[in-house]
C-alpha positions as a printed Julia matrix, in Angstrom:
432×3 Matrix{Float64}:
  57.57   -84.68   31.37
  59.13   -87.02   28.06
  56.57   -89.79   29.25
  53.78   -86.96   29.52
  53.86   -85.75   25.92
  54.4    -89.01   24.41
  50.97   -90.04   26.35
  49.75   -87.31   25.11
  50.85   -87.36   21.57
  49.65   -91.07   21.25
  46.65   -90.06   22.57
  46.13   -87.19   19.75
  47.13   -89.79   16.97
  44.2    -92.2    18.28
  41.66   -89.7    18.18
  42.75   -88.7    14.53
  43.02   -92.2    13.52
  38.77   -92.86   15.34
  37.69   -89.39   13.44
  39.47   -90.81    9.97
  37.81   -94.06   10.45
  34.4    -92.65   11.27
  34.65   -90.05    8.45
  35.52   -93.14    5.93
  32.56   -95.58    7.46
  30.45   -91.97    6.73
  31.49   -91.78    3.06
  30.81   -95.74    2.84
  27.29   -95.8     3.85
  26.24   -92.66    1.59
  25.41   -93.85   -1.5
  27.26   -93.99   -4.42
  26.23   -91.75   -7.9
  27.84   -92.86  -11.06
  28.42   -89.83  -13.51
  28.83   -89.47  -17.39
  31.72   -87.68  -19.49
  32.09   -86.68  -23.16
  34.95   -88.36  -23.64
  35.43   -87.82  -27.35
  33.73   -85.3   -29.9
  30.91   -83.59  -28.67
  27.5    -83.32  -26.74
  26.27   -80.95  -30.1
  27.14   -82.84  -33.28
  25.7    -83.22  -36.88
  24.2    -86.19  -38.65
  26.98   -88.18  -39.52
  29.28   -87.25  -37.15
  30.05   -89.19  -33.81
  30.56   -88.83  -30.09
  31.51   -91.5   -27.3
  30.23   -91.05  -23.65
  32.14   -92.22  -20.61
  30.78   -93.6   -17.63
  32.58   -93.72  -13.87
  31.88   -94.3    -9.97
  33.93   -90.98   -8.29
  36.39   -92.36   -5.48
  36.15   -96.34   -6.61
  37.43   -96.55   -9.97
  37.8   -100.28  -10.45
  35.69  -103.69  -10.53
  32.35  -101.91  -12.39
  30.27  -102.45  -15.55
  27.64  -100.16  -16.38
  23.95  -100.33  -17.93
  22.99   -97.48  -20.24
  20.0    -95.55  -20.59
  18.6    -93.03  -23.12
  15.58   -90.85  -21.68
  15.24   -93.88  -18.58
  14.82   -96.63  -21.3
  17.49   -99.3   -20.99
  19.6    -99.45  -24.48
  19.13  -102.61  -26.18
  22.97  -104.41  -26.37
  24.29  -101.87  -23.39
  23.6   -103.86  -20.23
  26.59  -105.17  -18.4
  28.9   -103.72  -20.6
  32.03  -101.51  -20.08
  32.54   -97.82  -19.48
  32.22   -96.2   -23.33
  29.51   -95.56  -24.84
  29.72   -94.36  -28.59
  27.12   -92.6   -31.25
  28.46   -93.36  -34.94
  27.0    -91.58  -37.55
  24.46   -89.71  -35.51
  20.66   -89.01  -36.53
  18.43   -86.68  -35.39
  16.5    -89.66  -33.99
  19.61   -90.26  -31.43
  19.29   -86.93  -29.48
  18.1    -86.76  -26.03
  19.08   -87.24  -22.3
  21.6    -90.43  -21.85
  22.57   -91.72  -18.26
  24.42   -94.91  -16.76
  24.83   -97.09  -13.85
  27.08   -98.95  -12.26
  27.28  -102.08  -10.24
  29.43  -104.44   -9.19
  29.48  -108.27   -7.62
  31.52  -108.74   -3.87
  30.82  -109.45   -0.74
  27.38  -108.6    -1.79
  25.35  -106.73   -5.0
  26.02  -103.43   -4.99
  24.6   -100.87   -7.79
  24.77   -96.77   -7.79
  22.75   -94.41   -8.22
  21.78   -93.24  -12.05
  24.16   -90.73  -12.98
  22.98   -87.37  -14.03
  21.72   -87.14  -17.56
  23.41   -85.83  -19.97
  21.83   -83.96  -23.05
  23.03   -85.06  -26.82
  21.68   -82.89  -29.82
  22.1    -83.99  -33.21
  21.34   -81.38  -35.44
  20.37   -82.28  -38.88
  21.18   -78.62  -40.75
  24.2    -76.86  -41.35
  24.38   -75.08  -38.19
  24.26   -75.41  -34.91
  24.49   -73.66  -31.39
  26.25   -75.33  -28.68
  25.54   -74.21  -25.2
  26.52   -75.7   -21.49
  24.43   -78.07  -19.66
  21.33   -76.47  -18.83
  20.56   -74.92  -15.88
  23.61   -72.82  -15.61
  24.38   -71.09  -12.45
  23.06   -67.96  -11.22
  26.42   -65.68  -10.79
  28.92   -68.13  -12.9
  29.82   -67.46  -16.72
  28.82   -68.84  -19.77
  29.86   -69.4   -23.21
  28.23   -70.0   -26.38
  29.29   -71.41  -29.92
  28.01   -70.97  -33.17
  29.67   -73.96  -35.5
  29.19   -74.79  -38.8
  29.06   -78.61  -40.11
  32.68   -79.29  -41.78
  34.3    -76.45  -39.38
  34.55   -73.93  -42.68
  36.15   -70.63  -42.08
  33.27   -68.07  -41.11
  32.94   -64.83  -42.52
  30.57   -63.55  -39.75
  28.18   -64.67  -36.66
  25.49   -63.11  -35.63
  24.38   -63.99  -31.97
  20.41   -63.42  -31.03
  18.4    -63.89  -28.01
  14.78   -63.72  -28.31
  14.87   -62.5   -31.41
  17.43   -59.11  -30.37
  20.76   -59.62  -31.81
  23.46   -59.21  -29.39
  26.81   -59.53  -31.24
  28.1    -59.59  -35.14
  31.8    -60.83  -35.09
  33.95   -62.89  -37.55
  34.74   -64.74  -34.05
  32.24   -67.82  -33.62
  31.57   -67.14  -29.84
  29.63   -65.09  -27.35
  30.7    -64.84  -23.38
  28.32   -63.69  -20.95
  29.87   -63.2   -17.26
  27.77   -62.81  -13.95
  24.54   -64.72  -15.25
  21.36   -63.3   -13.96
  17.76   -64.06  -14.43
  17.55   -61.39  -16.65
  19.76   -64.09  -19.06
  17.41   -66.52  -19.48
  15.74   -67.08  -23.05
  16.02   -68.79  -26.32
  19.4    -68.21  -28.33
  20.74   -68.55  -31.78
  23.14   -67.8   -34.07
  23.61   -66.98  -37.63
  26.82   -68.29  -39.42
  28.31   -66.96  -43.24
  31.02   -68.87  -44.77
  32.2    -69.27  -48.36
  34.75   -71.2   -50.3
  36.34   -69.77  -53.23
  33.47   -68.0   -55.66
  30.37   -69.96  -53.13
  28.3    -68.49  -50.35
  26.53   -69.94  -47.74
  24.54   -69.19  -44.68
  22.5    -70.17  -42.02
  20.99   -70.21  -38.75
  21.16   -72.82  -35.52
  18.2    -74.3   -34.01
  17.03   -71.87  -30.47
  18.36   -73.1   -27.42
  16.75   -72.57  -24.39
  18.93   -71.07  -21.4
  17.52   -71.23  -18.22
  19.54   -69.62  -14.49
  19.65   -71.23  -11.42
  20.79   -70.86   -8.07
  23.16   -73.49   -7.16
  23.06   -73.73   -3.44
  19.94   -72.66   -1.53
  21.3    -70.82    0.81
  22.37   -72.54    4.11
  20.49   -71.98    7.75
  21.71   -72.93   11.12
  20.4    -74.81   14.0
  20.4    -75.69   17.47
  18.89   -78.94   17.25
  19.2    -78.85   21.46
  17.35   -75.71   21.83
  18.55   -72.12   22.88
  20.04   -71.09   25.62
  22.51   -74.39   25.84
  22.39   -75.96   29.16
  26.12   -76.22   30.89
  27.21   -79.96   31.02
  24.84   -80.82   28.29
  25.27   -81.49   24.99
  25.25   -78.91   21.84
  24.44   -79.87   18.65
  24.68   -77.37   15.28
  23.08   -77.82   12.07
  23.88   -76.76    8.54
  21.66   -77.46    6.11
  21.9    -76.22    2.43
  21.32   -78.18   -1.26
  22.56   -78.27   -4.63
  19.64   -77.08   -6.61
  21.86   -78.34   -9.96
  23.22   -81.57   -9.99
  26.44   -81.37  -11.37
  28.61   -84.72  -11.51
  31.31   -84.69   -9.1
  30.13   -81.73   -6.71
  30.12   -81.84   -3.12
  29.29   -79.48    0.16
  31.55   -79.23    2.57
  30.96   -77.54    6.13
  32.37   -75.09    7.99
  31.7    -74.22   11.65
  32.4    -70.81   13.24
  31.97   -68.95   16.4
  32.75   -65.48   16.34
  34.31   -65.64   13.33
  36.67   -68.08   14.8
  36.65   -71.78   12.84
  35.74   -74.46   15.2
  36.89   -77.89   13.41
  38.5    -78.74   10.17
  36.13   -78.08    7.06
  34.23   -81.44    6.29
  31.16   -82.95    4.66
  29.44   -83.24    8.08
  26.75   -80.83    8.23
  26.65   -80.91   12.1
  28.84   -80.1    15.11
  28.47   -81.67   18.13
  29.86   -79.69   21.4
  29.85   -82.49   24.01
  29.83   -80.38   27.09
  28.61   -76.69   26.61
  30.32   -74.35   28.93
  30.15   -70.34   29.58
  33.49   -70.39   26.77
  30.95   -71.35   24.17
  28.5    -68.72   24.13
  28.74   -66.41   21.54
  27.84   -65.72   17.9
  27.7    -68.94   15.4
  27.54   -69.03   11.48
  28.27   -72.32    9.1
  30.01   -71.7     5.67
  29.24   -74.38    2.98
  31.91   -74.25    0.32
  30.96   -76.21   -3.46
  33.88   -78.0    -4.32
  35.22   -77.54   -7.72
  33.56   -74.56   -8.37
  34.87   -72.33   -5.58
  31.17   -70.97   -4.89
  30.52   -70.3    -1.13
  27.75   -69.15    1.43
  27.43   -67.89    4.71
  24.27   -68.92    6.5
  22.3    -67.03    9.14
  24.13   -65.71   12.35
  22.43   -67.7    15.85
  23.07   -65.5    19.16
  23.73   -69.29   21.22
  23.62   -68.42   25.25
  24.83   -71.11   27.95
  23.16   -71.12   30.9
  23.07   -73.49   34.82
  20.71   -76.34   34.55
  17.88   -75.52   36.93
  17.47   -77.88   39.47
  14.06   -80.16   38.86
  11.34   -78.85   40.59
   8.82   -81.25   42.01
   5.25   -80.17   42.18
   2.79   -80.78   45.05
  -0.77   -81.28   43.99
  -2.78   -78.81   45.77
  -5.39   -79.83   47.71
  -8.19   -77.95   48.64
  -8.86   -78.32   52.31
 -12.87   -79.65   52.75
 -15.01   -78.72   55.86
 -17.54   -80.75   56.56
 -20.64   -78.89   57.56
 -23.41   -80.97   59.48
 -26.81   -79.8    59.12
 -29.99   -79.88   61.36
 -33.25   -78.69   59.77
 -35.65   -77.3    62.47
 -39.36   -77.59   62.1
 -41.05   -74.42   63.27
 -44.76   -75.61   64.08
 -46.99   -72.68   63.01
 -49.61   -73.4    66.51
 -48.67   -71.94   69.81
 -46.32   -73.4    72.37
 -48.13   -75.87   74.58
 -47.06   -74.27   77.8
 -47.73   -75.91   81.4
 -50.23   -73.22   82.85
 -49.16   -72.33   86.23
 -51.96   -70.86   89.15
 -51.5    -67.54   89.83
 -49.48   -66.11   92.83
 -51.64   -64.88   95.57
 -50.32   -61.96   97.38
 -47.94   -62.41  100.93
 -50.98   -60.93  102.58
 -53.6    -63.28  101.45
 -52.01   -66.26  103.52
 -52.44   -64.53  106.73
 -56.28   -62.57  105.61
 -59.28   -64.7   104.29
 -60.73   -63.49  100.58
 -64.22   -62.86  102.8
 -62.88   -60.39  105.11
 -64.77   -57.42  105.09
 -62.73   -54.28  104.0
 -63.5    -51.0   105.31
 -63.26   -48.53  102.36
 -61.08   -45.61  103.46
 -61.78   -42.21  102.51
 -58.86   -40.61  100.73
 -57.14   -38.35  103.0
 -56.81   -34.77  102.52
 -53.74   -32.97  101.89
 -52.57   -29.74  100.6
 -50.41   -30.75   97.75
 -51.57   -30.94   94.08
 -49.66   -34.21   93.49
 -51.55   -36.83   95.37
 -52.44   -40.66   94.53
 -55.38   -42.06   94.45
 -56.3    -44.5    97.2
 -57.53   -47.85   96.91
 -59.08   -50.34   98.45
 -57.46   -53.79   99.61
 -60.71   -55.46   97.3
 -59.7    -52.88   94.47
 -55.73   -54.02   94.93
 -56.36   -57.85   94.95
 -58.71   -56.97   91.71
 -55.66   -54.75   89.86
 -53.16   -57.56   90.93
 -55.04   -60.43   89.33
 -55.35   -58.68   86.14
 -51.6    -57.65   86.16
 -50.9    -61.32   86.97
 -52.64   -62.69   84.13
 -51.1    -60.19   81.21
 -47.65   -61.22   82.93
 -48.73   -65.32   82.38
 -49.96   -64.01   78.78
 -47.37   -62.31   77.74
 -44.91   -65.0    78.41
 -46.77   -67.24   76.31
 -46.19   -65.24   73.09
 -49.53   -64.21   72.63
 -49.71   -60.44   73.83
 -51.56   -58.95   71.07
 -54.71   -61.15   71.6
 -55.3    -62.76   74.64
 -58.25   -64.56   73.34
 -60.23   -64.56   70.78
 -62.81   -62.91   73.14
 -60.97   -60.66   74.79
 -59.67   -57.42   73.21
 -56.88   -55.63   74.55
 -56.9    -52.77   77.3
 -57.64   -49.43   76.35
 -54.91   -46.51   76.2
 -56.99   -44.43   78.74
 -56.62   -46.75   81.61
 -53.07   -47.53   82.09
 -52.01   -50.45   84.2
 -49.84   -50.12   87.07
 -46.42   -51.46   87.51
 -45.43   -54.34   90.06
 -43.7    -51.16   91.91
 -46.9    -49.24   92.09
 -48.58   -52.54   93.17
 -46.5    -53.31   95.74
 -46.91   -50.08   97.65
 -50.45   -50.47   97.55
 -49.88   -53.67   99.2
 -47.91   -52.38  101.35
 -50.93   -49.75  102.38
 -53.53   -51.9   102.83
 -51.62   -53.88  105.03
 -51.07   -50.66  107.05
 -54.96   -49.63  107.23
């Protein structure tokens, strides 16, 4: 069990040692900022007076020199130099944005990034108002001062903003706490002072205040899509800004799931879950925290699901099944068939009897009943049997309607008699 936890407790101090070591190789390839200071007097001086500006490189303090820069211009004599930079006997002429930046000579060049600028006014009356680095933050405090050149005792102040006063105090200041928009505007103040049996007054130049948010306010991601597949890997993102730049500040991320924190707060903006199981569904938010100013925000809350992978699905093509249909076109000749005419049947009787024999025409006989047939004669038959023979032949041939185109078809009056009806007359010729 001793052997166990020691595995396991060298095992812990590796994987602290590989996240310290990637966190540090992190911080080395972002880029440095340089940043500049007041170090003595002040950023809102008079003509005459002076004020010396300090540049640095946060985290690497040694091995630098710096190049200055007034409004992006380079300053003549203020390349390569050291860290201080210092206005003596200050004009008018001198105010404006100044910014540095650093560089160094190792393994290879290396320069920062300019620093933030930083605003010097010299005011060439008596008084002057001295307000914090503008944009100020949306929520924060800030303070303004009224001074007077040669720091005389005042009498009274008189603070103004857009031309409303706001305060009239002996005290040279005015505090405003919770900034909102509704704080932005020109301001100025009005100082009295007087030495023995003398009198003086008079009023600062306007300065314009304007309020900003800070942070933009943070939103969370599933860069690897939602619902999380289990196995696979989950990646969150945080992203939020500093809308101010403010030398020195920096974001740093916090991961939660519900409500519970995930991993020690940090300047990565992502979290990486390496294999998402069912344990890591739930409800996830990021906090990102400004250092040194204690400001915070909570992003938007993401409703993260972890579901089976489904298994890959191969499609068949479908294939439409194709029937080949073969075709015969038949010609339909509009003339008549060219049938083989065949000789008409002669009666059974006829091969025994010769066509001349003279036949003895029968009187019908008499009878009693109402319902009698007529009688013919064996010439009379063969005559009735020809003609039946021959619309038989015709008919077969298709061509019933018109026998010829001489011969017209047989009235309705005389009907023909049946091969039946024939055949008994056969039959009774054969008897007489």
């Amino acid at each position: 069990m001793a052997a166990m936890a020691a595995m396991a407790a060298q095992a812990l101090l590796l994987l602290l040692v590989c996240a310290a070591g990637a966190r540090t190789a992190l911080l080395q390839e972002e880029p440095l900022r340089a940043e500049v200071r007041v170090m003595h007097g002040d950023s809102e001086l008079f003509v005459g007076d002076r004020v010396t500006l300090r540049c640095s490189v946060p985290g690497h303090p040694s091995g630098w020199s710096y190049n200055w820069y007034k409004a992006g211009v380079p300053l003549v004599g203020y390349s390569n130099t050291g860290s201080m930079y210092t206005l003596r006997a200050a004009s008018p002429l001198q105010s404006g944005p100044y910014a540095c930046q650093g560089q160094r000579r190792g393994t290879g060049p290396q320069r920062t990034q300019l620093s933030p600028p930083l605003y010097v006014r010299v005011c060439g009356g008596w008084v002057s108002l001295q307000a914090p680095l503008q944009p100020v933050i949306l929520g924060r405090e800030m303070t303004l001062s009224c001074r007077v050149r040669g720091n005389p005792r005042l009498e009274e102040v008189v603070f103004y903003k857009d031309g409303r006063e706001l305060q009239r105090r002996p005290h040279p200041q005015l505090h405003l706490s919770r900034l909102s928009y509704q704080d932005e505007g020109a301001y100025w103040c009005r100082a009295s002072w007087g030495q023995q049996w003398r009198w003086s007054s008079a009023q600062s130049p306007a300065v314009q205040v304007s309020v900003k948010e800070m942070l933009t306010e943070p939103v969370l991601e599933v860069l690897t899509g939602v619902p999380a597949l289990r196995g696979r890997e989950m990646i969150l993102s945080c992203s939020a800004q500093l809308i101010v730049a403010r030398p020195g500040l920096r974001l740093r991320y916090s991961f939660r799931r519900n409500d519970h924190r995930l991993a020690v707060d940090s300047s990565e903006d992502t979290h990486t879950v390496l294999q998402a199981d069912r344990r890591d569904a739930g409800d996830y938010q990021c906090k990102v925290t400004v250092d040194g100013l204690g400001l915070a925000k909570w992003s938007n809350s993401v409703q993260v699901e972890v579901m089976d992978e489904e298994p890959v699905k191969t499609e068949v093509p479908h294939v439409t099944p194709t029937v080949a249909v073969e075709t015969q076109t038949v010609e339909l000749s509009s003339s008549p068939p060219n049938w083989t005419e065949l000789p008409p049947l002669a009666p059974d009787w006829a091969e025994s009897s010769s066509l001349d024999t003279d036949w003895t025409e029968l009187s019908p006989l008499d009878t009693e009943t109402e319902d009698t047939h007529p009688v013919l004669s064996a010439r009379d038959a063969e005559d009735v049997f020809n003609d039946t023979e021959s619309l038989s032949t015709t008919s077969h041939r298709g061509w019933a309607t018109n026998l010829t185109s001489d011969t017209a078809p047989f009235p309705e009056s005389e009907p023909l008699l049946d091969t039946e009806e024939q055949r008994g007359l056969n039959q009774t010729s054969s008897v007489y």
